[in-house]
RODO-2510 file (C-alpha; in nm, 4 decimals, decimal comma):
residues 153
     n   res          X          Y          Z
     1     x    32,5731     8,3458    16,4568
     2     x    32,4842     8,1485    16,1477
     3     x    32,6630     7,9829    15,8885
     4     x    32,6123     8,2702    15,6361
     5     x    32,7275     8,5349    15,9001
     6     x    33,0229     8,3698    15,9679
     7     x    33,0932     8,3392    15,6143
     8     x    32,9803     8,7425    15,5580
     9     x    33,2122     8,7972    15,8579
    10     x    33,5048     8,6016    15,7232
    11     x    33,4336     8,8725    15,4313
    12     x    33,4720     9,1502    15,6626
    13     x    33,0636     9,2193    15,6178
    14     x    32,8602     9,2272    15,9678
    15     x    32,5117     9,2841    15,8513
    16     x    32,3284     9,6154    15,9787
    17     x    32,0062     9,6505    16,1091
    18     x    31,7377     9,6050    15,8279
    19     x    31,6922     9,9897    15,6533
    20     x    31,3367    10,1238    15,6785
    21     x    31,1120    10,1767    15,3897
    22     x    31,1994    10,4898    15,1937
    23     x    30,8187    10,5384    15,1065
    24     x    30,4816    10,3797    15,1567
    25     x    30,5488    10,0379    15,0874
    26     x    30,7279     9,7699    15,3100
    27     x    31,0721     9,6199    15,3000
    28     x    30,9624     9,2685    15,2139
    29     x    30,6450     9,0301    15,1852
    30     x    30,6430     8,6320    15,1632
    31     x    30,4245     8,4614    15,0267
    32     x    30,4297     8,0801    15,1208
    33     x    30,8308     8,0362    15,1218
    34     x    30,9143     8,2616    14,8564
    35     x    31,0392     8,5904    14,9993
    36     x    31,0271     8,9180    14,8054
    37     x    31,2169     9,2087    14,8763
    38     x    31,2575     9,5425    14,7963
    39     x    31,4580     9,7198    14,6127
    40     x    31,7658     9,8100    14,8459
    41     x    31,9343    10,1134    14,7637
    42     x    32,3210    10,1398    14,7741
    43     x    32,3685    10,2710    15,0691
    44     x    32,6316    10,2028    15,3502
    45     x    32,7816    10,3256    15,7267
    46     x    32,8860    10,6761    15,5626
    47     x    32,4844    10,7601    15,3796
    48     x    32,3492    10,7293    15,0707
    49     x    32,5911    10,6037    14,8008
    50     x    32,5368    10,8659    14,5058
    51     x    32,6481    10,8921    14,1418
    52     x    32,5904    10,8389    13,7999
    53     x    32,7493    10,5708    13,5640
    54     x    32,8917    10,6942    13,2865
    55     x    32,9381    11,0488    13,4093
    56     x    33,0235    11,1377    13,8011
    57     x    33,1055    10,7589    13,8561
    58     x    33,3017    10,4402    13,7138
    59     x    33,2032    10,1140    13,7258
    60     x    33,4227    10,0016    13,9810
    61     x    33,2960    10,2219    14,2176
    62     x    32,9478    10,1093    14,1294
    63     x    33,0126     9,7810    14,1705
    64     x    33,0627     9,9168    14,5278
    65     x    32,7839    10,0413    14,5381
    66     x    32,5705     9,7056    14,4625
    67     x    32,7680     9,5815    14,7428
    68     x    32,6213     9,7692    14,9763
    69     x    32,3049     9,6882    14,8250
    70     x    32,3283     9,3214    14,8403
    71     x    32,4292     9,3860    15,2246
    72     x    32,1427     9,5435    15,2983
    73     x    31,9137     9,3200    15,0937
    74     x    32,0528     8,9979    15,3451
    75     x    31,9628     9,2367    15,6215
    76     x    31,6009     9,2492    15,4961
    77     x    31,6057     8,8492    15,4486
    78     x    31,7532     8,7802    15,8293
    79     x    31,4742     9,0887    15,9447
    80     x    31,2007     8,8685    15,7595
    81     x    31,3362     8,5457    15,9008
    82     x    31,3415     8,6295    16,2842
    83     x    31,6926     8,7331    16,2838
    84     x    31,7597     8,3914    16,1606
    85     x    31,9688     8,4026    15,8550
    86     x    32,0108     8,0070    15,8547
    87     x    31,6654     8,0279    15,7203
    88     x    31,7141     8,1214    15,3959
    89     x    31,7517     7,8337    15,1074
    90     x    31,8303     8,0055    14,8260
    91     x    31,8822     8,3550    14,6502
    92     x    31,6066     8,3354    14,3288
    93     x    31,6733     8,6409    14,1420
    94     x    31,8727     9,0095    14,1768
    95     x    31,7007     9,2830    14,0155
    96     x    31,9286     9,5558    13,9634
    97     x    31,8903     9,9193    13,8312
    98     x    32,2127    10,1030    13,7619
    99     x    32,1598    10,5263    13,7155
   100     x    32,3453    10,5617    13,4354
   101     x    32,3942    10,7955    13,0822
   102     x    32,2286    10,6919    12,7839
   103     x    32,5528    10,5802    12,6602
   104     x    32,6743    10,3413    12,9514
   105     x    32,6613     9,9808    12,8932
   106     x    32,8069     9,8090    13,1951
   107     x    32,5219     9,7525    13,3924
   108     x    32,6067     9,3535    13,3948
   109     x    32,9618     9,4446    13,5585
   110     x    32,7805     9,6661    13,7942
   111     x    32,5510     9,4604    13,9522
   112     x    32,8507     9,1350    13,9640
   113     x    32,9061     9,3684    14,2978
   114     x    32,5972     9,2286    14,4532
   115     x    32,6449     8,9055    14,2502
   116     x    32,9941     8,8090    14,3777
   117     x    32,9281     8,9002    14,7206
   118     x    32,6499     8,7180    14,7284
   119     x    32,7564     8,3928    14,5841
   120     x    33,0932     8,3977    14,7848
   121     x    32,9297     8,4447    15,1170
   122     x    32,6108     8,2070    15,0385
   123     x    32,7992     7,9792    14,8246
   124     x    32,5617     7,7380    14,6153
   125     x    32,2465     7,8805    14,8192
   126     x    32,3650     8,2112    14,6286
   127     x    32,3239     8,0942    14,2495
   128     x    32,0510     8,3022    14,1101
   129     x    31,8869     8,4308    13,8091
   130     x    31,9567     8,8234    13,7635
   131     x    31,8452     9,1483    13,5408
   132     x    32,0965     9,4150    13,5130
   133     x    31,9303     9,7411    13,3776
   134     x    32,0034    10,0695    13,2935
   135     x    31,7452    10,3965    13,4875
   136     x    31,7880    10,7581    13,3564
   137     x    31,7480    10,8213    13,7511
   138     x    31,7220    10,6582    14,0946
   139     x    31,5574    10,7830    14,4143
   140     x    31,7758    11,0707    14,5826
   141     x    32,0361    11,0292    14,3391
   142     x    32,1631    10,6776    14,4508
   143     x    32,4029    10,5024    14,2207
   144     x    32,2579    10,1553    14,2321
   145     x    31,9050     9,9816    14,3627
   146     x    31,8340     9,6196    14,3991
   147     x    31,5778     9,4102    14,4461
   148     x    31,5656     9,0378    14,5556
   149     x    31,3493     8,6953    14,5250
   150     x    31,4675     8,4912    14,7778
   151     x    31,3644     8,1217    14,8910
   152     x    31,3267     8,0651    15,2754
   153     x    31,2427     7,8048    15,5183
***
């Protein structure tokens, strides 16, 4: 197990097997050793993690929902590094989309779901640059998608 799992573990967080592509597109590419993934939807054990801010949801709840996210976007980096998660160097940048109403303006505390998780479990490896934005919608309803840069070895 590496470092990071152990730390993820020590979280309670065991990583599941990398999601497939939703569409036609793939789940990461990398280009020399800059790794881009994509967008993750929230999405966890139980399904699809659905809601809007603002309205059906609060932001507690979608902060739980970038959780999941950032879990499954560390699936997609160990995937693209052989199942080696030691491999990665350094989280670059979150992109996060938040469904939300018109009037909702939260997104930042949102997205600190992915954000905290992934700087406590990754530590200095997990400082990164980050966009937190609202979406009218989000594929199938989900309450939060995010998308990753992510430095590997």
């Amino acid at each position: 197990m590496s470092k990071f799992e152990e730390k993820l573990a020590a979280l309670g967080v065991t990583l599941p097997d990398a999601p497939a592509p939703a569409a036609n597109y793939v789940p990461y590419v990398q280009v020399g050793d800059m790794l881009y993934v994509s967008g993750q939807l929230s999405k966890d054990d139980s399904g699809l993690i659905t809601g809007k801010l603002g309205d059906t949801m609060d932001t507690a709840a979608g902060a739980v929902a970038a959780r999941a996210c950032a879990i499954n976007l560390l699936a997609q980096v160990k995937a693209a590094c052989g199942g080696d998660l030691d491999r990665l160097v350094r989280v670059v940048k979150l992109g996060g989309f938040v469904n939300s109403t018109s009037d909702f303006t939260d997104q930042p505390a949102v997205i600190n779901g992915a954000s905290d998780l992934i700087g406590e479990a990754l530590g200095e490896a997990g400082q990164h640059a980050r966009a937190a934005v609202s979406a009218a919608a989000l594929p199938m309803g989900v309450a939060v998608e995010i998308e990753g840069i992510f430095q590997i070895r």
